[in-house]
Every structure is written in C-alpha cells, then in structure tokens.
Backbone of each chain as ProteinMPNN parsed JSONL, in Angstrom:
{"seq_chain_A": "XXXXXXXXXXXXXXXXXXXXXXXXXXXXXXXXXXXXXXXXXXXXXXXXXXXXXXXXXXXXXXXXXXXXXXXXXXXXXXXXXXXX", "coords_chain_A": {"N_chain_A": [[0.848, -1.219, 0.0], [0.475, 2.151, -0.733], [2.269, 5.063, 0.703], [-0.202, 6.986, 1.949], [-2.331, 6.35, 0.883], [-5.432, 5.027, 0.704], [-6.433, 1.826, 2.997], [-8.611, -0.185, 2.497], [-9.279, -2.482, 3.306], [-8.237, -2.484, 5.799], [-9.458, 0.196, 7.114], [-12.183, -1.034, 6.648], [-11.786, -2.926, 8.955], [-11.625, -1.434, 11.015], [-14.008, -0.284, 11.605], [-15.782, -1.965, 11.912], [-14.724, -2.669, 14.079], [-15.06, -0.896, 15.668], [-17.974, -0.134, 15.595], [-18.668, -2.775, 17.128], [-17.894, -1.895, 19.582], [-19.436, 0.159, 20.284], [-21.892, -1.566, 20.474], [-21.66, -2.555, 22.831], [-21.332, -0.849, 24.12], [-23.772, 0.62, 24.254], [-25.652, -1.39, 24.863], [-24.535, -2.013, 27.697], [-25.439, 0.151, 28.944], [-27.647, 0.297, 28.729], [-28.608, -1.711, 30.407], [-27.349, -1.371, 32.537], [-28.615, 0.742, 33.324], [-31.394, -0.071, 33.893], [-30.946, -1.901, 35.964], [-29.94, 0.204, 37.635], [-31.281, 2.664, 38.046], [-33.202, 4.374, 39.775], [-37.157, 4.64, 38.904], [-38.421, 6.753, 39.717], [-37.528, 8.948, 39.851], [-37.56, 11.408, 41.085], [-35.053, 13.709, 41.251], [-32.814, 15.256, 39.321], [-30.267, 14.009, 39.698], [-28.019, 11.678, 39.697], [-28.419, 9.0, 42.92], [-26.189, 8.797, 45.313], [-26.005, 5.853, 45.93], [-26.802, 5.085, 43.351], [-24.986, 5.541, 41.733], [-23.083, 4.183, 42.87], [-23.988, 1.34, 42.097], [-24.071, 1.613, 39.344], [-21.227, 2.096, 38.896], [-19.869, -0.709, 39.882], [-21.861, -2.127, 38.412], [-21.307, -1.497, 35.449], [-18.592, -2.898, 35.676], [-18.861, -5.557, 36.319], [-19.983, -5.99, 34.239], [-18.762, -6.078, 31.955], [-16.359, -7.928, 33.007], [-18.336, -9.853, 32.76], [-18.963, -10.26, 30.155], [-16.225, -11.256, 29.686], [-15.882, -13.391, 30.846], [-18.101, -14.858, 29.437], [-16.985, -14.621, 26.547], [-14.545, -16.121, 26.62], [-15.429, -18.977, 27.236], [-16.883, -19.306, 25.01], [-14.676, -19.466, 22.431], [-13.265, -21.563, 24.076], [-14.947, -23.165, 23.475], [-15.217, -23.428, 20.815], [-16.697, -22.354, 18.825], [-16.442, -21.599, 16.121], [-16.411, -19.447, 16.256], [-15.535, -16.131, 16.544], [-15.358, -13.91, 19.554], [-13.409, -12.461, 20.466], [-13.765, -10.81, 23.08], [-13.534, -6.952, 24.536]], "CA_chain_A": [[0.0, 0.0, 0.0], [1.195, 3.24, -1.143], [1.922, 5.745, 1.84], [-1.157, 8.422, 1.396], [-3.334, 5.918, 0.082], [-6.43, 4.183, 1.644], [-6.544, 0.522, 2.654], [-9.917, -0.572, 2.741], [-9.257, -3.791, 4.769], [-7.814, -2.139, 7.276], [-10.716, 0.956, 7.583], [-13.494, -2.127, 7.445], [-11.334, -3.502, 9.888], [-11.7, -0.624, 12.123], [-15.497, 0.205, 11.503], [-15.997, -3.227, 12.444], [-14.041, -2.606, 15.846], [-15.847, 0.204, 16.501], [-19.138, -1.013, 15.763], [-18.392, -3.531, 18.239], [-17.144, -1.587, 20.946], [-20.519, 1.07, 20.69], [-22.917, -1.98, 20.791], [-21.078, -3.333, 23.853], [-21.337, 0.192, 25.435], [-24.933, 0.74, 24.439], [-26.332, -2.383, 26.058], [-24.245, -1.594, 29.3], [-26.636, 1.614, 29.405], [-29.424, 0.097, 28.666], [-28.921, -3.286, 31.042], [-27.178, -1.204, 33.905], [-29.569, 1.47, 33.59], [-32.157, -1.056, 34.253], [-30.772, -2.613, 37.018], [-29.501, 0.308, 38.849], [-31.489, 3.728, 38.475], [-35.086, 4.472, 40.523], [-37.58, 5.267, 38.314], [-39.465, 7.738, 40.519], [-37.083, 10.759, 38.815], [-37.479, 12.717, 42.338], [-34.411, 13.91, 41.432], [-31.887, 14.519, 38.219], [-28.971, 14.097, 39.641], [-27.702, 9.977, 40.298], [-28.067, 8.884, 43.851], [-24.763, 7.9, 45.91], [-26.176, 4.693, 45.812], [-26.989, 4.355, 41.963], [-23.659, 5.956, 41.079], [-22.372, 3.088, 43.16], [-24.145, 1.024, 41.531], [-23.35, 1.666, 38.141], [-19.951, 1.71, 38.575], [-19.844, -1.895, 39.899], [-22.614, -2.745, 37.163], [-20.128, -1.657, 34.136], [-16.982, -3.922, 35.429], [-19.289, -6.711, 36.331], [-20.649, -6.374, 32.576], [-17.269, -5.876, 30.986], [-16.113, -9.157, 32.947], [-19.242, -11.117, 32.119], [-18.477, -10.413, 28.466], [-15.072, -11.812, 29.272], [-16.211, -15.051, 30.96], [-18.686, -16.113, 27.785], [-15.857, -15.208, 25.282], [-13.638, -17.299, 26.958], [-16.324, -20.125, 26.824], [-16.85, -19.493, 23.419], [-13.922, -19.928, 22.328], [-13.015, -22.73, 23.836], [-15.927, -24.645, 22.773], [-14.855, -23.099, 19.48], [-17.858, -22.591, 17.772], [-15.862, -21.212, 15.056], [-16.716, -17.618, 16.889], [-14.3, -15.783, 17.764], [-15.826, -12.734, 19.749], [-12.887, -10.677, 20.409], [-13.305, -9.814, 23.958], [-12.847, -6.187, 24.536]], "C_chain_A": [[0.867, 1.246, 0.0], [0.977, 4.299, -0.153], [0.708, 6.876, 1.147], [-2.39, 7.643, 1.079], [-4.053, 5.018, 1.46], [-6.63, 2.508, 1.775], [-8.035, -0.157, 3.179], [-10.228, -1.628, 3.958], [-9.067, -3.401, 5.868], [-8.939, -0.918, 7.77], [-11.885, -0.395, 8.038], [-13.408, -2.711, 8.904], [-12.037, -2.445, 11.196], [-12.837, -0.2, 12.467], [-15.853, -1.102, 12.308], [-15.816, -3.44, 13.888], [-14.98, -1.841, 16.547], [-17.55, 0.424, 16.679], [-19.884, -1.809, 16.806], [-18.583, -2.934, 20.105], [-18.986, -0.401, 21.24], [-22.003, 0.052, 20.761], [-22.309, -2.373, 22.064], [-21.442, -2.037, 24.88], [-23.228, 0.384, 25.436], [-25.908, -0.456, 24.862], [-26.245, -2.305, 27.192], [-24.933, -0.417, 29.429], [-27.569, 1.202, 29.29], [-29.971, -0.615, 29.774], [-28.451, -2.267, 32.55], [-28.073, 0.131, 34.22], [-31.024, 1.028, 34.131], [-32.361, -1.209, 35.483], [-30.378, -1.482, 38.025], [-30.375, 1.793, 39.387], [-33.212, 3.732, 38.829], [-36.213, 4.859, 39.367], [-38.892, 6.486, 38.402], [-39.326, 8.865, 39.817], [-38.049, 11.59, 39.91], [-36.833, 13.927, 42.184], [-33.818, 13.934, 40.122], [-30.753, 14.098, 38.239], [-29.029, 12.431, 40.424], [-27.178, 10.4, 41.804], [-26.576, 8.205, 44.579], [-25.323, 6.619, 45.458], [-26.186, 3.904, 44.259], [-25.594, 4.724, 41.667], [-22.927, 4.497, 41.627], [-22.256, 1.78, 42.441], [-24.173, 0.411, 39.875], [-22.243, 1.686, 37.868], [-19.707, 0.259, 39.0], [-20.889, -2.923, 38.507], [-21.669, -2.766, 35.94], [-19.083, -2.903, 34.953], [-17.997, -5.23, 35.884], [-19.617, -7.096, 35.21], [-19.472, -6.605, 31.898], [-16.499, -7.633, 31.853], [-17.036, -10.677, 33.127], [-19.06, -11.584, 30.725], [-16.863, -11.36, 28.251], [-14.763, -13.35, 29.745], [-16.902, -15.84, 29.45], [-17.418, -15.84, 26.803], [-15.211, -16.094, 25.067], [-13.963, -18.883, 26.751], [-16.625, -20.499, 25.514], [-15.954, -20.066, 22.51], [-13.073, -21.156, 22.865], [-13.961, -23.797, 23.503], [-15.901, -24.483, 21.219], [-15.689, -23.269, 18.357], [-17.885, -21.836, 16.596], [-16.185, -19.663, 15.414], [-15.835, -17.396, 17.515], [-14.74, -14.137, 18.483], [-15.113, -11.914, 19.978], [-12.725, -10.573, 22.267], [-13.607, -8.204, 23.235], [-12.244, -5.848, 24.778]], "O_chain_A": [[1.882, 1.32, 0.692], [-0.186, 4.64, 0.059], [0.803, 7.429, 0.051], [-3.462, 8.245, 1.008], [-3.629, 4.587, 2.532], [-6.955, 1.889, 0.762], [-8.251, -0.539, 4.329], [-10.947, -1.655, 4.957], [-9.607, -3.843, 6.882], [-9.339, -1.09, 8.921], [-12.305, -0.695, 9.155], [-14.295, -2.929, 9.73], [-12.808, -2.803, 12.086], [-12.935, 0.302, 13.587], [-16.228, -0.978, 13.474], [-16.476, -4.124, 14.67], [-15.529, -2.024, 17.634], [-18.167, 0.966, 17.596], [-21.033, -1.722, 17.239], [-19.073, -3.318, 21.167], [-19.507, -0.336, 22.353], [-23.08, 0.586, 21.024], [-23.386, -2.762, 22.515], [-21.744, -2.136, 26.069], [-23.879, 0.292, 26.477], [-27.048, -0.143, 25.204], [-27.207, -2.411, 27.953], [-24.801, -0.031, 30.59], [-28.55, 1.752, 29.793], [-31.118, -0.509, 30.207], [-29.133, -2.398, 33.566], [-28.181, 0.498, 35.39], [-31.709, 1.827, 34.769], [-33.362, -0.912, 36.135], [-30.378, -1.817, 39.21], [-30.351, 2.17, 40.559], [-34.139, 3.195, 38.223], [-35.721, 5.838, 38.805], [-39.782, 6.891, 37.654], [-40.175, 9.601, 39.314], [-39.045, 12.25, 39.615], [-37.303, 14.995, 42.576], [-34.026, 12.915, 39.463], [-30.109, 13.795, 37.235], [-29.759, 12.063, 41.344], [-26.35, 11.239, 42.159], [-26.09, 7.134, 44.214], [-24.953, 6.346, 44.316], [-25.821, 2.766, 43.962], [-25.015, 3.74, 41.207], [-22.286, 3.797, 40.844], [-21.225, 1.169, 42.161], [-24.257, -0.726, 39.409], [-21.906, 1.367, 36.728], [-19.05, -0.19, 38.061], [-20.636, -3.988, 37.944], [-21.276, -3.825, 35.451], [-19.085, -3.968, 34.337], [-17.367, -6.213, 35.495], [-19.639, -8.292, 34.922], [-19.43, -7.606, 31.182], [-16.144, -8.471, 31.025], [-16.762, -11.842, 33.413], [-19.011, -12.715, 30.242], [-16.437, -11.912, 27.237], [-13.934, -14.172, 29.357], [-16.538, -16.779, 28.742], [-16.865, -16.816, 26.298], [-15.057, -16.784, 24.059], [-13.217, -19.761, 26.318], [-16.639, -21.618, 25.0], [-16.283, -21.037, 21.829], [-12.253, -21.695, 22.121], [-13.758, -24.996, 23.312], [-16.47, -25.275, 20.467], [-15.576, -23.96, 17.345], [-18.912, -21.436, 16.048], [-16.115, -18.814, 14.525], [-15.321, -17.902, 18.512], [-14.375, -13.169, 17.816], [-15.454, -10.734, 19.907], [-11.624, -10.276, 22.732], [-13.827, -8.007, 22.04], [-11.896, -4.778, 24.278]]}, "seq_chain_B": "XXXXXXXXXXXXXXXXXXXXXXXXXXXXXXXXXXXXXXXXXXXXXXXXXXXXXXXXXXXXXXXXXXXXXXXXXXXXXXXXXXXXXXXX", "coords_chain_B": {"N_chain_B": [[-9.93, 4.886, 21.041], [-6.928, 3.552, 19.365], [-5.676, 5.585, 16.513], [-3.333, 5.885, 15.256], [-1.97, 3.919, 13.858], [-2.923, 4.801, 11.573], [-2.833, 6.572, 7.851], [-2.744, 9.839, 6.732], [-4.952, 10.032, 5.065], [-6.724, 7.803, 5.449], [-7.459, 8.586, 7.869], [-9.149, 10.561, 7.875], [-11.139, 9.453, 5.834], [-11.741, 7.253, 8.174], [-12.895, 9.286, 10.026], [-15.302, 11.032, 8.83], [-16.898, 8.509, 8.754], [-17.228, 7.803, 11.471], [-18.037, 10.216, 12.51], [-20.613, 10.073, 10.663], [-21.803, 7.975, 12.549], [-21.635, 8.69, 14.744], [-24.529, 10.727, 14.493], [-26.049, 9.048, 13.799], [-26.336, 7.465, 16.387], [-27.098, 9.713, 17.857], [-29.551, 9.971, 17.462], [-30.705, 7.563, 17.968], [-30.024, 7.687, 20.664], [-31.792, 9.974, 21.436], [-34.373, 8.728, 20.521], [-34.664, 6.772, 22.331], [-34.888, 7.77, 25.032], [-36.901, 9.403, 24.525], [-38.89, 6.964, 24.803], [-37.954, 5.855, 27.62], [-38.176, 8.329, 29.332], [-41.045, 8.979, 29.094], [-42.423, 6.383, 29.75], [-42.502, 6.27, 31.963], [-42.803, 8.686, 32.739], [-45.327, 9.851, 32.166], [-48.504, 9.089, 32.934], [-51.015, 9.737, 33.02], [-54.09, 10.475, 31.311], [-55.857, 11.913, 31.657], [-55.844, 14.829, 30.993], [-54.81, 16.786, 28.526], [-52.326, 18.283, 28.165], [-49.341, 18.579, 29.293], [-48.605, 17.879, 32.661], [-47.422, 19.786, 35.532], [-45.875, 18.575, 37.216], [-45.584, 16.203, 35.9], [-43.704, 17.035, 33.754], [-41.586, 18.051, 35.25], [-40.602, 15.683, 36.156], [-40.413, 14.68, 33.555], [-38.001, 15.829, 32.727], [-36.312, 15.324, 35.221], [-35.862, 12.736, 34.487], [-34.375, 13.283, 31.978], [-32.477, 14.312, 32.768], [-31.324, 12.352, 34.708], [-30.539, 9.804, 32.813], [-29.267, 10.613, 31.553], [-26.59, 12.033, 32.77], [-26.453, 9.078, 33.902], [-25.582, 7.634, 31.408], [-23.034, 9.218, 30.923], [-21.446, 8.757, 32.983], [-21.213, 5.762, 32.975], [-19.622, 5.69, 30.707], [-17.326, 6.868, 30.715], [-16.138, 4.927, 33.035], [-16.065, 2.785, 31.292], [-14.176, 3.924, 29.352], [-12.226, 4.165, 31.114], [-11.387, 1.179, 32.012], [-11.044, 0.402, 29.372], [-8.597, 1.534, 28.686], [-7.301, 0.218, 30.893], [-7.061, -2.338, 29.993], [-5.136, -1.915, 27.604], [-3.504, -1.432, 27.995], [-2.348, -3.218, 29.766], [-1.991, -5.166, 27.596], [0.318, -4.504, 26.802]], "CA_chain_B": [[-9.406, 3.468, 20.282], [-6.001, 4.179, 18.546], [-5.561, 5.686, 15.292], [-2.129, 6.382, 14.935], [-2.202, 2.881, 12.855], [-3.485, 4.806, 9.907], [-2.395, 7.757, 7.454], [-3.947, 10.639, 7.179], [-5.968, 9.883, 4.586], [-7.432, 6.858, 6.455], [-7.605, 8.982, 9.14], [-9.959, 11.376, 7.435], [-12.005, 8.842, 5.896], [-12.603, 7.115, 9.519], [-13.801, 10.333, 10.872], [-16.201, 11.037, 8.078], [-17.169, 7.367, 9.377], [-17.579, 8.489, 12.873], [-19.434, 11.407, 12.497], [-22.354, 9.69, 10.497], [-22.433, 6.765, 13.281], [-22.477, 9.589, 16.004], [-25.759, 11.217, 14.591], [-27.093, 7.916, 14.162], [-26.107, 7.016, 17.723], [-27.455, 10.558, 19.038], [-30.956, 9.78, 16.874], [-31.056, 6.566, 18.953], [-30.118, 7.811, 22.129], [-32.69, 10.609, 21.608], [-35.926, 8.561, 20.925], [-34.572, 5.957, 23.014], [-35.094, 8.887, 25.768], [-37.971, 9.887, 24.988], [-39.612, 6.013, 25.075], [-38.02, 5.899, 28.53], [-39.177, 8.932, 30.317], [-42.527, 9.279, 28.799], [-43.01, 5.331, 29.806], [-42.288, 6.011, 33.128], [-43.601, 9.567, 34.03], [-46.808, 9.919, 31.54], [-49.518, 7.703, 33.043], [-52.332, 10.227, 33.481], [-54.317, 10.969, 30.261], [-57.26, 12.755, 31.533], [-55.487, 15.971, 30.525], [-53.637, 16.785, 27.179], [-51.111, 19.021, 28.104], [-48.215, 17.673, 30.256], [-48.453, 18.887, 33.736], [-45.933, 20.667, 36.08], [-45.107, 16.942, 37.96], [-44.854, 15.324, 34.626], [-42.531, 18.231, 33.74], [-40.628, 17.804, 36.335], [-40.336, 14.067, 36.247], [-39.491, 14.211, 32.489], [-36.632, 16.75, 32.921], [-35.675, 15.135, 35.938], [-35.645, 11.7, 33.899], [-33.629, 12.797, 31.012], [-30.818, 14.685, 33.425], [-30.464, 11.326, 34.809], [-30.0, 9.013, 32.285], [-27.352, 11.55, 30.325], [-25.993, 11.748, 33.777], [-26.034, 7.789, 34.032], [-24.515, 7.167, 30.522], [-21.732, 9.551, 31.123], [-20.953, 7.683, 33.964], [-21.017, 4.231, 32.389], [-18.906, 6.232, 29.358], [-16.235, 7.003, 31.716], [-16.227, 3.377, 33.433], [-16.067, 2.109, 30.037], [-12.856, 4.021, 29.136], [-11.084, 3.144, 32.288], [-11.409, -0.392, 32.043], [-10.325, 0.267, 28.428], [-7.482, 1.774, 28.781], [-6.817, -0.572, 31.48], [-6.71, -3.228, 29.054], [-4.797, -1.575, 26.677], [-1.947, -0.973, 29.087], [-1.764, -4.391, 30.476], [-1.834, -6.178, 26.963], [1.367, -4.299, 25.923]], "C_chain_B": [[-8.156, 4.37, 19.238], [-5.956, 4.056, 17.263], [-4.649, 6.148, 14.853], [-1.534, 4.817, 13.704], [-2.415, 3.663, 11.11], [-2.803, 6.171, 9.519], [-3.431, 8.75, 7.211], [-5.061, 10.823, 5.988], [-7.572, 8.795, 5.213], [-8.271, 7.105, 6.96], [-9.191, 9.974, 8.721], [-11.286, 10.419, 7.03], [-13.031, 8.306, 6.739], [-13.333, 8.27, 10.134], [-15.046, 10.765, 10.054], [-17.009, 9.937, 9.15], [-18.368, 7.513, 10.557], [-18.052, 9.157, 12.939], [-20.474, 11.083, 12.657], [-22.511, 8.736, 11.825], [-22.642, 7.871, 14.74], [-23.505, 10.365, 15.92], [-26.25, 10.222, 14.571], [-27.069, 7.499, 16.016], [-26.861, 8.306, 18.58], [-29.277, 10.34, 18.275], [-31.428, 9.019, 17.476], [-31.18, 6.704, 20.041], [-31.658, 8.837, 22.483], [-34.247, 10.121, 21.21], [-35.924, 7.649, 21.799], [-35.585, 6.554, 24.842], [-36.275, 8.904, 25.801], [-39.379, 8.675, 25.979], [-38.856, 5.93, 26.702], [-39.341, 6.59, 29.306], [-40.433, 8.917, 30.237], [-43.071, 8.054, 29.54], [-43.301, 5.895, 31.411], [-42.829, 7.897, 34.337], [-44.872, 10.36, 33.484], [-47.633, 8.509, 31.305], [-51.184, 8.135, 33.127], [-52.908, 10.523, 31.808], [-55.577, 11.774, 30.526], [-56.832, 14.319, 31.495], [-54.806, 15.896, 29.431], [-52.531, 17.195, 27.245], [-50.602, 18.389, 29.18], [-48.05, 18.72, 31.533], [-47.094, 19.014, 34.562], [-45.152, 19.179, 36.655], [-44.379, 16.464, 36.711], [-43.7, 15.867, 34.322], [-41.436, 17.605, 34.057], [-39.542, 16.342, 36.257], [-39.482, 13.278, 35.136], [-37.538, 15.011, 32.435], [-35.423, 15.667, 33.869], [-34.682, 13.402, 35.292], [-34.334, 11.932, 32.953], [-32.158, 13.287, 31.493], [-30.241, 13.626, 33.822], [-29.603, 10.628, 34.377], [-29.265, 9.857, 31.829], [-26.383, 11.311, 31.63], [-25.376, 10.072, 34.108], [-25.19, 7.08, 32.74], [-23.071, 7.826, 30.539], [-20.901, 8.966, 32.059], [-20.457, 6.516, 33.552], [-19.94, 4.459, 31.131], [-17.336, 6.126, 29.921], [-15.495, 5.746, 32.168], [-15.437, 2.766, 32.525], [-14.539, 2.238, 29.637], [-11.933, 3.639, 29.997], [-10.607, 2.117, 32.224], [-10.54, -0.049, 30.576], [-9.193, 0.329, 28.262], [-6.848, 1.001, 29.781], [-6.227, -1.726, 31.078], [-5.664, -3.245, 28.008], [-3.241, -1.925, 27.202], [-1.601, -2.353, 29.074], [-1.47, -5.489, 28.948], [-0.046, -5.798, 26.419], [2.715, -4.813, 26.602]], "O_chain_B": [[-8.333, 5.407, 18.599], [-6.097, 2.983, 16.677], [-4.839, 6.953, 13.941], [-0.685, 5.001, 12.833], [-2.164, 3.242, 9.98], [-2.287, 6.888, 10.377], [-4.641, 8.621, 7.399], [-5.927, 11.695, 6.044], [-8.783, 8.991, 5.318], [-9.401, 6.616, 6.973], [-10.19, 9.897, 9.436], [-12.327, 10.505, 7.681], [-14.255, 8.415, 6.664], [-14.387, 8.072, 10.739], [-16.023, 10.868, 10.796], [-17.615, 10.331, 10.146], [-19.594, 7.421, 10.614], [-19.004, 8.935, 13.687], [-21.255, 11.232, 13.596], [-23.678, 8.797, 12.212], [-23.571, 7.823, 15.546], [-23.802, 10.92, 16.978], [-27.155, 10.148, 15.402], [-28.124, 7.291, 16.615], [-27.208, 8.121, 19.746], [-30.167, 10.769, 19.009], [-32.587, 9.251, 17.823], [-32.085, 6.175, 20.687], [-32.431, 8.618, 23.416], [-35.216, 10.839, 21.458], [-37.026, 7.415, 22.295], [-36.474, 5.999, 25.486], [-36.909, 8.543, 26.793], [-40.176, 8.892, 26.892], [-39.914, 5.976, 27.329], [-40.457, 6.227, 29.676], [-41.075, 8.841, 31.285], [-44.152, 8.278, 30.086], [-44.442, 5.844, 31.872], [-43.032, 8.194, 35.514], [-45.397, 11.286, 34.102], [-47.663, 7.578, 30.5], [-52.182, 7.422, 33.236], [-52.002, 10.819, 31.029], [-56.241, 12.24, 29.6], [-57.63, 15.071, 32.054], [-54.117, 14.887, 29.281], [-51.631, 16.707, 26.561], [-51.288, 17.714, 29.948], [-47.598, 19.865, 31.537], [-46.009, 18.491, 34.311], [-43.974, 18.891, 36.443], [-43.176, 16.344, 36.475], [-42.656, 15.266, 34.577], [-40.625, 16.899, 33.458], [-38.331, 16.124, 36.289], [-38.685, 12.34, 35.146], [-36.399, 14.628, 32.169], [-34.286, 15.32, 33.551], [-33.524, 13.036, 35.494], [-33.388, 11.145, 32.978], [-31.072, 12.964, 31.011], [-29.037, 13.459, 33.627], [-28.456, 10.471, 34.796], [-28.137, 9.367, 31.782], [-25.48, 10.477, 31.556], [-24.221, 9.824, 34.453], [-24.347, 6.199, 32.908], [-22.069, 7.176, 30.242], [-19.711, 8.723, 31.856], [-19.276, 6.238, 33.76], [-19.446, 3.464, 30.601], [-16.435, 5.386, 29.523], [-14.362, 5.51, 31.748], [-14.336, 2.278, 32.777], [-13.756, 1.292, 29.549], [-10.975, 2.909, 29.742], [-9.392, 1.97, 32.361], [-9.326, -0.24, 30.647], [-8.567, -0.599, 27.75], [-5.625, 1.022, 29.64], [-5.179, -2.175, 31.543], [-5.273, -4.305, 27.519], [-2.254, -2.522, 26.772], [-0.621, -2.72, 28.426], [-0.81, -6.514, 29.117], [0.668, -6.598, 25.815], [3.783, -4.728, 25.995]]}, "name": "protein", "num_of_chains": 2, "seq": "XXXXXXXXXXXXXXXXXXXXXXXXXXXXXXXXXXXXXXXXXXXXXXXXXXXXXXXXXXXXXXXXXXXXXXXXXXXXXXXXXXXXXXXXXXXXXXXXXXXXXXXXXXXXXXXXXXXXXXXXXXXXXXXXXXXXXXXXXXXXXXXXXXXXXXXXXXXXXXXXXXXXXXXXXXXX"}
C-alpha cells in the first residue's frame, strides 16, 4: 500500500471494531440502567447509591463479556468474539 | 481506540465514518429517551397538556440518564485503557 493511500481492509477492519465496541457500550446503558437507576425521577442528579451502583454494574458487565468469550472460544464454535 | 495505525488519509475517511455513526447514535439515544421517560412519568391521560409533575419528572428523567450514561462512558474508558496498558 502506497503511503497516502487508503486501505480498505484495514478501515473495514476498524469500523468493524468500533461497531463492536458502541454496541457493547450501548447495552451496558441500557442493562445497567435497568438494574440500577429508581424510576421515581425525584431527582436529576444519580443517587450515591446508583452511582455506586453503576460503577460496579459496568466492570461486572465488561467481565461477564469476558467469561462467555472465553467459553466461546473454547468450545470453538468457530466464533471468535474478540473480547474487549 | 487508537488511530495512529493509519495515514492521514485513512484517518480522514474514519472520521467522516464516525461522524455519520455519532448522529445515528445521538438519533437513537434521543428517541430511546424519549420512550423511557414518557413510559415512566406519563400515566395520566385525563389531561392533554403535560403537567408541572410530569414536567418535572421528564426533565428530571432525562438529566439522569445523560448523567447515568456519562458515567457508564467514563467506566467504560477506564477499564479500556486498562486493558490496553496491560496487553502491551
């Protein structure tokens, strides 16, 4: 590939990544929004408690995603998910 | 996500890219929004116009969740960059 010039494989490549990475974040808003905020809306500002909440909700999601990959892959169902 | 991988034509292209998927992504987040709050703080219909509670309730709704995805946005990068670090 000629410096200056565009390599397609490698953009798809990266659309593809990033694709990835914004459905992975927009489920964790949807699933820990779910699970962690009141829906009374007393209030706009997140309680100590939900803030708490949501920050233990993301890394519990981010290493749930990294238990099934792991499973996946080794039962090797020709999927390879990546992780993030 | 690093883009020092690419030249700057690439580079230009991807952001084109990125742009369109961040109005699509703010088109989503914004009716996503609305089907929230509305679910959850318009239950009365024996009036048409949206009263001062509802108001309240929707406002208060949509400061949250922006409030709660920036949060989870944040999170998100941490961990990322956490990852990033430790694979190198």
């Amino acid at each position: 590939m000629s410096p200056g010039g565009v390599d397609h494989e490698k953009i798809e490549g990266a659309v593809i990544e990033l694709d990835m990475m914004t459905d992975v974040f927009n489920r964790m808003v949807a699933t820990c929004a779910s699970k962690c905020l009141s829906q009374r809306y007393a209030e706009g500002d997140l309680t100590k408690g939900e803030s708490v909440c949501i920050d233990r909700c993301v890394g519990k999601f981010i290493e749930a995603n990294k238990v099934i990959g792991e499973k996946l892959r080794e039962s090797g169902g020709g999927l390879n998910p990546g992780g993030i | 996500m690093d883009f020092s991988r690419f030249n700057a034509a690439e580079q230009a292209q991807l952001n084109r890219v990125i742009e369109k998927k961040q109005m699509q992504d703010f088109m989503r987040m914004y009716s996503s929004l609305v089907d929230r709050c509305f679910n959850s703080c318009i239950n009365d219909f024996t009036s048409k116009a949206i009263g001062s509670k509802e108001s309240t309730c929707l406002t208060n709704c949509a400061d949250k969740f922006i409030k709660h995805s920036e949060r989870v946005g944040t999170r998100f990068a941490e961990y990322n960059a956490e990852s990033h670090t430790s694979q190198q």
